[in-house]
C-alpha positions in Angstrom: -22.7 -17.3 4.7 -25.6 -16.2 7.5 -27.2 -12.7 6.5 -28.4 -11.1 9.7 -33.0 -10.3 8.6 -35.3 -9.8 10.9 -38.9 -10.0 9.9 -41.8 -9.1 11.3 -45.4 -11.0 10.1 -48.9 -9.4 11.1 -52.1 -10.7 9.5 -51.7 -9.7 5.5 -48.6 -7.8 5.8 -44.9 -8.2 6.9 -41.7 -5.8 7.0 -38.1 -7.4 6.4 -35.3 -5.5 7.9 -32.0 -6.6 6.6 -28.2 -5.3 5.5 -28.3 -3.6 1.3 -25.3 -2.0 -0.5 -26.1 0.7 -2.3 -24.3 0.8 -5.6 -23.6 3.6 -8.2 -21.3 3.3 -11.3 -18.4 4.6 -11.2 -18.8 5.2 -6.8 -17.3 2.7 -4.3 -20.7 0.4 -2.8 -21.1 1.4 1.0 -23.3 -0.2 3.4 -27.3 0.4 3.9 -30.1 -0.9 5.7 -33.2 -2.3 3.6 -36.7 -2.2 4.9 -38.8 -4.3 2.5 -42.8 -4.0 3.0 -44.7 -6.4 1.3 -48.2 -8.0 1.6 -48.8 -11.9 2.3 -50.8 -12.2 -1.1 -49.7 -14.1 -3.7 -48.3 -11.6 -6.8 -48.3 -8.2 -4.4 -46.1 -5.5 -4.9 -43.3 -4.9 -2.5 -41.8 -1.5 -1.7 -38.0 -0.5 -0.4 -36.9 1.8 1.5 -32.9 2.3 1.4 -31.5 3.8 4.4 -28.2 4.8 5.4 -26.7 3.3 8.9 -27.3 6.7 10.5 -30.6 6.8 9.3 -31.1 3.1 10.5 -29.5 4.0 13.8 -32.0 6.9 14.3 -35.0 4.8 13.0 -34.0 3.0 16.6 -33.4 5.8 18.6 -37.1 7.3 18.2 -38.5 3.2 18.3 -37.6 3.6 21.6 -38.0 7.0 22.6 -41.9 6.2 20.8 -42.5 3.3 23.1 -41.9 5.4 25.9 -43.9 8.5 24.9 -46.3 7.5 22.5 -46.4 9.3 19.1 -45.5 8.8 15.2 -41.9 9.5 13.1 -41.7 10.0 9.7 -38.8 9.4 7.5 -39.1 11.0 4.0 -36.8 9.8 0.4 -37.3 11.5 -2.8 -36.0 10.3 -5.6 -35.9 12.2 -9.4 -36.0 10.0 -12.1 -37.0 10.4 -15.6 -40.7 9.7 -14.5 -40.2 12.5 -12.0 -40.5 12.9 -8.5 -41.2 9.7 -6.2 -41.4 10.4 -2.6 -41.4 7.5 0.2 -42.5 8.1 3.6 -41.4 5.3 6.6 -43.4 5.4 9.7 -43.0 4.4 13.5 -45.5 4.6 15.7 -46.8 3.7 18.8 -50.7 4.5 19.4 -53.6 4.1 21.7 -56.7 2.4 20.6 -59.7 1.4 23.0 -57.7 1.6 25.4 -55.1 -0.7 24.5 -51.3 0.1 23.2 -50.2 -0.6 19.7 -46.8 -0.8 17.7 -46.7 -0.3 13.9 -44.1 -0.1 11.2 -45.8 1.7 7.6 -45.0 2.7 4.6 -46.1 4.9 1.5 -45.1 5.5 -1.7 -47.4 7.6 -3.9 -51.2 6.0 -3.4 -49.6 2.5 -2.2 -49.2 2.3 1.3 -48.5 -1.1 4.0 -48.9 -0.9 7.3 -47.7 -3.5 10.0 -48.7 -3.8 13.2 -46.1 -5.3 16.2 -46.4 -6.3 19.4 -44.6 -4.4 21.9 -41.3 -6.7 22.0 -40.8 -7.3 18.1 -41.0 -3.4 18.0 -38.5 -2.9 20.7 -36.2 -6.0 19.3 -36.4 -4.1 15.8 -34.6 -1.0 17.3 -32.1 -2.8 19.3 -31.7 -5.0 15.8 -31.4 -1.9 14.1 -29.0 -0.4 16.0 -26.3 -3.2 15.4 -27.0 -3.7 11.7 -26.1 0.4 11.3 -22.8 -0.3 12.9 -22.6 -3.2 11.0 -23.4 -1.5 7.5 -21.0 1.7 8.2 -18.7 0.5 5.5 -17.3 1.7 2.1 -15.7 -0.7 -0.5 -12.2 0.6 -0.7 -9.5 -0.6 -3.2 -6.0 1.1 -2.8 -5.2 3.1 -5.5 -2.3 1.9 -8.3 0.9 3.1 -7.5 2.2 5.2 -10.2 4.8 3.3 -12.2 8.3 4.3 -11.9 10.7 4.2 -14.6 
């Protein structure tokens, strides 16, 4: 079976952009779209950002609109566990820097943060990639329910 992934490489760091389920006990899985940030070095942490295809569809829609206009979007998780609060922040951005335009994909999660720089066309193919893995990943696992039994 072929998985659709992108992934994007800059000098130490990459982002992996591929289809997740998100599963709960007890819940049907649905579709999701992963974002995995990790650094090049050997034995680095990664870190994951679940979003749903909405979310992954408007991850694309300000890609674009951000090439266009310049500027930054954050998309904020939290998440309460028994170790309390985690918060993760995903970034797009498109900057100027002496003179010159720049692309990046970030991300933070409490003091650990990776940021990865694109070049104008990986950041523009990661919205349009985007866009057709959210309709791809609009799905719930559905199982018809028993019939009741007749007697």
């Amino acid at each position: 079976m072929r998985t659709p992934k992108l992934t994007i490489f800059a000098k130490q760091t990459g982002v992996e952009i591929a289809p997740s389920e998100k599963r709960q006990t007890g819940k049907p899985e649905e579709g999701r779209v992963a974002f995995r940030f990790f650094r090049l070095a050997t034995g680095q942490p990664h870190i994951r950002f679940l979003a749903e295809p909405c979310e992954a569809f408007e991850v694309a829609r300000k890609i674009t609109a951000l090439q266009a206009s310049g500027g930054k979007a954050t998309f904020t998780h939290r998440f309460e566990s028994t170790e309390g609060e985690t918060i993760t922040k995903l970034n797009v951005e498109s900057y100027q820097r002496n003179g010159k335009q720049g692309y990046a994909f970030s991300i933070q999660r409490g003091e650990e943060s990776i940021n990865v720089p694109a070049p104008e066309g990986e950041f523009l193919f990661a919205a349009e990639f985007l866009k057709q893995l959210s309709v791809a990943q609009s799905w719930v696992a559905w199982t018809e329910p028993e019939a009741a039994k007749q007697e």
